[in-house]
C-alpha positions in Angstrom: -28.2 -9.8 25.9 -27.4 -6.2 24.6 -24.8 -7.2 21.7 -27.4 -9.1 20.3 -30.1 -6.6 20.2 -31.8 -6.5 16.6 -32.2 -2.3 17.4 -28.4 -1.8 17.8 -26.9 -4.6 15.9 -27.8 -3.4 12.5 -25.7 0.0 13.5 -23.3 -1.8 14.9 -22.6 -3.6 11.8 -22.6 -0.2 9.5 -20.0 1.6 11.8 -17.7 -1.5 12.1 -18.0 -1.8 7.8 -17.9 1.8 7.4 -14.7 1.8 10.1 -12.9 -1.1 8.4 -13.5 0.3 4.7 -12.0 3.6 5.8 -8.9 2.4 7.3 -8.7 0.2 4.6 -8.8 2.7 2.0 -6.6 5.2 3.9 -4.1 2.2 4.1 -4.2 2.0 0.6 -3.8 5.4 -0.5 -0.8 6.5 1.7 0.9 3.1 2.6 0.8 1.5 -0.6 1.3 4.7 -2.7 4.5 4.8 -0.4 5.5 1.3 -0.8 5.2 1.7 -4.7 7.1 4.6 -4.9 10.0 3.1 -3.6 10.2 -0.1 -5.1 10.0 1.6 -8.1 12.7 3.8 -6.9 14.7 1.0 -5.8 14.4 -0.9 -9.3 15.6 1.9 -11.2 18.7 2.3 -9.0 19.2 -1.9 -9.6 19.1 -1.1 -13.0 21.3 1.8 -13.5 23.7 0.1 -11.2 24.0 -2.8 -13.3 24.2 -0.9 -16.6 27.1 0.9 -15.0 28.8 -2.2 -13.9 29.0 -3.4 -18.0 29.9 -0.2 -19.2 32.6 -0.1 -16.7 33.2 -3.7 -17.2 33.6 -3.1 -21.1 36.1 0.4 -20.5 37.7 -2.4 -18.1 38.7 -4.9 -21.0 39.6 -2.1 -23.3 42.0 -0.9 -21.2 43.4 -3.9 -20.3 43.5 -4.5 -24.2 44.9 -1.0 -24.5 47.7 -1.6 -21.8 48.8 -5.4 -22.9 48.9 -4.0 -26.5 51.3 -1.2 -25.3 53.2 -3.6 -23.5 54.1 -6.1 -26.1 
């Protein structure tokens, strides 16, 4: 059987390694250097959002403070 002949199934090991590591590595580089970036990205808009929401929480209750002050 010719997939099993010990000439041409050494090679065909090497190029099917040397395929798989390649794509594997390309993957790596541009995918996951993608992917990375913007959960990163994503995080720090989470974050700022948040710290905008109790800054804007805090003005909130001082102006509430402010306005039922004025009020009384």
């Amino acid at each position: 059987m010719p997939q099993f002949d010990f000439y041409s199934f050494s090679g065909q090991i090497f190029w099917t390694l040397v395929g798989f590591y390649t794509f594997y590595f390309f993957i790596l580089h541009f995918y996951l250097a993608n992917f990375s970036e913007m959960f990163k990205m994503r995080q720090k808009l989470i974050s700022n959002f948040t710290k905008n929401r109790e800054i804007s929480s805090k003005q909130a209750k001082i102006f509430d403070t402010f306005v039922l002050s004025k009020l009384s």
